[in-house]
N, C-alpha and C positions, 0 to 999 in steps of 0.2 A: 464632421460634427464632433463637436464636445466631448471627452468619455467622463464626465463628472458622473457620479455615481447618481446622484441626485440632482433635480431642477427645483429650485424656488417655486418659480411660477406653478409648475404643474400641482406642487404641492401645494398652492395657494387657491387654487381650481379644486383641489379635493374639500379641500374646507368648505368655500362656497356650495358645494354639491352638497357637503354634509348639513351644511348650518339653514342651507334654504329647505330642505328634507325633513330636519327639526319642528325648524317654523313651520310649515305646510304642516304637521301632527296635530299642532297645538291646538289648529280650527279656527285662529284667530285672523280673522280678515280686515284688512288694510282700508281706512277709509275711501273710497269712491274707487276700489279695485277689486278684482274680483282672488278670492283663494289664490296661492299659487306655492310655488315650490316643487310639487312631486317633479318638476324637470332634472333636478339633482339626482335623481338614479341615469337618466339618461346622459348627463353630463360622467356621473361613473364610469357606467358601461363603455362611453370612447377613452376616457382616461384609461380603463381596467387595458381594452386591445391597443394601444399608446405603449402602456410600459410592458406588456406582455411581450410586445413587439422589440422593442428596446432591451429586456432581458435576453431575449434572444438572437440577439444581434451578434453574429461573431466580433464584427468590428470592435467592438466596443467592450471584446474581451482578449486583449493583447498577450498577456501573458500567460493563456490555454497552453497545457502540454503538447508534444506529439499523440495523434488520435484520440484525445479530449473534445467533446462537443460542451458548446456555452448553454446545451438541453439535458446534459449529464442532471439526475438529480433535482431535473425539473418540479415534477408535479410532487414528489415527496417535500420537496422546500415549499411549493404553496399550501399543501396541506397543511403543514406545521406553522403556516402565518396565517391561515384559514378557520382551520379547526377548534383548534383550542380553545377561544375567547367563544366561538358559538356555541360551542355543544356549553359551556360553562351556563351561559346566559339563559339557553334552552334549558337545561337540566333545573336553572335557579326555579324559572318560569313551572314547569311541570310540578316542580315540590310545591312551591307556592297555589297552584295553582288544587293540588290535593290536600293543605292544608286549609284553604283559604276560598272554596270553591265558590261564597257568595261576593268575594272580593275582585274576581277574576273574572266576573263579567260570562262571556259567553265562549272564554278558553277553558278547555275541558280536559281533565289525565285519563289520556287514552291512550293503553301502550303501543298502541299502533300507531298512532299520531307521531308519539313520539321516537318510534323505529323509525316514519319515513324522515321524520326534520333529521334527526341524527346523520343520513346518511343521503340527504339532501333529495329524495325521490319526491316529486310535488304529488301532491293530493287536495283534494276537494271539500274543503271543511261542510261544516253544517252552511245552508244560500249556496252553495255552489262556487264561493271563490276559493281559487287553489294559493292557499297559504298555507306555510308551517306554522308549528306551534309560537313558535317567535315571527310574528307575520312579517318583519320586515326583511326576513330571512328570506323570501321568496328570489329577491333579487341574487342571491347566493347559491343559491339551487344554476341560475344561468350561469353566474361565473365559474362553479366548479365541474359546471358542462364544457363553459371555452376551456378550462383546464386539462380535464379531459383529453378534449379535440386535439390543442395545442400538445399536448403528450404522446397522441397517435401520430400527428405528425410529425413528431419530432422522430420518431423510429422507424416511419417513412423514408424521412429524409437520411437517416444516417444508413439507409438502402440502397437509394433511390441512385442510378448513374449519374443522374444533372444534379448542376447544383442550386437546388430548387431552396428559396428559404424554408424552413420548417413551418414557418406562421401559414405560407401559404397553404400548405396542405391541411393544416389545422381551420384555415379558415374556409378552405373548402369544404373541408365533413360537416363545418358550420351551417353554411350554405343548403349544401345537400341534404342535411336531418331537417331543416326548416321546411325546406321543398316534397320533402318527403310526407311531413307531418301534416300538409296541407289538406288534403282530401280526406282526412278521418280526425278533422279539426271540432267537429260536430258530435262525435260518440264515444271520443276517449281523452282522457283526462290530462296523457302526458301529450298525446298530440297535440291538444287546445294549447298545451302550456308551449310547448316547445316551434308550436308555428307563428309564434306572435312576432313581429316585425325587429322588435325590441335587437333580435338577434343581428341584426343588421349591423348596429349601433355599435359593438363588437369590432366587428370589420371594419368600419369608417376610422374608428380608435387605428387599427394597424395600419388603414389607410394616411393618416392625420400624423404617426412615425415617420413612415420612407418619404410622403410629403417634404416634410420638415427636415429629416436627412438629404433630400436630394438639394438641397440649397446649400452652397459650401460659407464657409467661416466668415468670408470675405462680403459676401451677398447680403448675412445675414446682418449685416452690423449698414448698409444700406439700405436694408429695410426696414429698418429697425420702426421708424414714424408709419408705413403705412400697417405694417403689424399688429399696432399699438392701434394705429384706427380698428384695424380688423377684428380685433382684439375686443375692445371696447364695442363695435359695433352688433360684432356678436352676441356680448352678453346682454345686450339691452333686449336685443330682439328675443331672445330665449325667456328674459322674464317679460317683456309687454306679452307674446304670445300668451301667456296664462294670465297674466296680471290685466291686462286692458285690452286686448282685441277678440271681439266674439270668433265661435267656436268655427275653425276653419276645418274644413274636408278631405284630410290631407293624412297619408299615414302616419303614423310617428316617428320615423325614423326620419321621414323627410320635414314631417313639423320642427321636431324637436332634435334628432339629429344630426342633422348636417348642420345646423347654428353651433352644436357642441362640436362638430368636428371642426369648423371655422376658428371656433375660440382656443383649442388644446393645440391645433398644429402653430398657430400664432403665436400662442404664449409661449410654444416651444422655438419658434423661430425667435424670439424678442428674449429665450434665456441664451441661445447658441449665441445671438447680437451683440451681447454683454448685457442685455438689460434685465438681468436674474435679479428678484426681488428680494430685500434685504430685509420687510419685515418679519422678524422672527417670532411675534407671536402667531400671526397667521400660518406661517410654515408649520408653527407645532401645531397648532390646530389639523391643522393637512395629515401631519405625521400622525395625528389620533384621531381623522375622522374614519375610521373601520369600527373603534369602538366610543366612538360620540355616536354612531349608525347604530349600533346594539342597543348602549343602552340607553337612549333620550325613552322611549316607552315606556320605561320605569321610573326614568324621572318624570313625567309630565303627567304620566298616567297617576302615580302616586300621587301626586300635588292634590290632581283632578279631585281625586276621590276620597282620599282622606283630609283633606283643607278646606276644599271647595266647598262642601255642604254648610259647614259653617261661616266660611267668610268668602261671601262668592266672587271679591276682586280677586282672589284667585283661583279661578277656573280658568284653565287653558285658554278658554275662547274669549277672554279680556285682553287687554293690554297688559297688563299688571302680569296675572298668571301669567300667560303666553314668554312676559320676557325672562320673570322666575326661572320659568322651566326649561326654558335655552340657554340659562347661564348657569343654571345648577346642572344640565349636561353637559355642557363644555369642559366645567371645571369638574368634574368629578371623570371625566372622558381624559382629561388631558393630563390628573392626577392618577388613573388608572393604568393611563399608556407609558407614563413614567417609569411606574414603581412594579410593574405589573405585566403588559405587555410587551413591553420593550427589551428588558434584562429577560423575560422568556423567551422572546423569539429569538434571540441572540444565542441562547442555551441551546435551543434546541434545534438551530442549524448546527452549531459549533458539535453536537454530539448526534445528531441523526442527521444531516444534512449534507453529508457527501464532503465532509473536513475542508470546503471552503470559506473563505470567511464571510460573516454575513454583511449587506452592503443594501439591510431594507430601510435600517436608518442615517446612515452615513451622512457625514456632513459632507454637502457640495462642493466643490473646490470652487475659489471665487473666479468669476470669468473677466 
């Protein structure tokens, strides 16, 4: 397999997750189809265990010292590409949300609320759904659990006598707190949260790596066309499931999971093939969908509320608003990640990050 630092494709799968995630906020539904989009978190979550899996992949770290692992400085490097842009966006929200409390709908400044989002522990708002103060943060609360997990394994593994990947053991404690959380899924809050299937989707992601890695260089570029079907065939079926086909019986992870794992280990087979995708606005989108995720509720929300009353073509739930509010997050997400997250995160591996270089934006090598 490849060691380009970065994939086209994968990155163009991020955007898609982000930009269907946006539209699905908006409320605006498609003529003769039904809502759709919230499948872009699940489409994350296998990308998130995809490149988790791929970071930690010795292979694919050639010039590691003597007794260097490619888990050195793990989870402190995610933090610092994690952290920062949320607590910023949560902290905006809590001021706002104290200066402006009739503005703010039914988000409340509760310093407890905001102790648990800060430090990603789920809790149970007012109804009973477990979000943070930045709701769409909920989904981050899991990723900095597989972080976590992936962190324990990794000091497993540099234990451990076999040479056992670290993912694996990371995706086992995965496994095990899901199974665990089951039985007291009914009367506590982090159990409800943490036995949800979603966690599966995680695993399919590391699954949908070694997949894709076990087909050598040669292979890949012969399959390049059924790929490309798989590819394509995947993503259809991911949006007709929410878009057009009544409500099917089916967990989530096998609804809507395994079509994301179909499509990421594919699209990563068809960059290994040479068929890495060259458009570069979509890549940057990719590159800046973490915080087009943060802040589209501020753009769309704001539209909503301070526009809408007056000229109600733009209310989210039109065509008109709905497209507004997707294009004014984009570009102010992709002006953000520019000027803002990108020369940070680079900072702040380069000086807290274990003096590697950092390699979250790197340009691809062409294939």
């Amino acid at each position: 397999m490849k060691t380009n630092n970065k994939l086209n494709n994968i990155q163009v799968l991020r955007a898609f997750a982000a930009l269907s995630v946006v539209v699905f906020h908006t409320g605006f539904i498609f003529p003769h189809l039904k809502i759709f989009g919230s499948y872009g978190v699940d489409v994350f979550f296998v990308i998130s265990g995809y490149i988790m899996a791929r970071i930690l992949d010795d292979r694919l770290q050639p010039n590691l010292g003597p007794g260097a692992h490619v888990g050195d400085f793990f989870l402190r490097r995610r933090i610092l590409r994690i952290v920062p842009p949320y607590w910023f966006f949560t902290l905006l929200l809590f001021v706002a949300s104290m200066r402006m409390p009739s503005f703010m709908g039914s988000t409340s400044a509760s310093n407890v609320e905001l102790f648990k989002s800060l430090l990603f522990i789920p809790f149970a708002k007012y109804g009973g759904v477990i979000q943070p103060l930045l709701f769409i943060g909920w989904s981050l609360n899991y990723e900095m659990f597989f972080y976590v997990a992936l962190a324990i394994g990794i000091l497993f593994h540099k234990r451990w006598t076999f040479r056992i990947p670290s993912v694996t053991f990371g995706a086992v404690l995965v496994l095990l707190t899901m199974l665990a959380c089951l039985p007291f899924r009914d009367s506590n809050v982090l159990a409800a949260f943490y036995s949800r299937d979603l966690s599966l989707e995680f695993l399919l992601g590391i699954l949908a790596y070694y997949t894709s890695r076990s087909v050598s260089d040669a292979a890949a570029r012969r399959l390049r066309v059924p790929a490309l079907l798989v590819c394509l065939f995947s993503l259809l079926v991911i949006i007709a499931i929410q878009a057009l086909l009544p409500q099917i019986p089916l967990p989530r992870f096998l609804l809507l999971g395994v079509p994301s794992f179909l499509l990421v280990a594919s699209a990563s087979v068809l960059s290994q093939g040479g068929w890495d995708t060259r458009l570069a606005s979509l890549v940057l989108i990719g590159d800046a969908s973490y915080i087009l995720y943060l802040i589209h509720p501020y753009c769309e929300y704001s539209i909503d509320r301070i526009l809408g009353p007056r000229h109600p073509w733009l209310r989210s739930q039109t065509a008109t608003g709905a497209f507004i509010g997707v294009t004014l997050s984009v570009l102010l997400a992709v002006l953000f990640h520019l000027y803002g997250e990108r020369p940070l995160v680079k900072s702040l591996n380069r000086n807290f990050g274990g003096k590697r270089k950092s390699t979250e934006f790197a340009t691809p090598a062409v294939p």
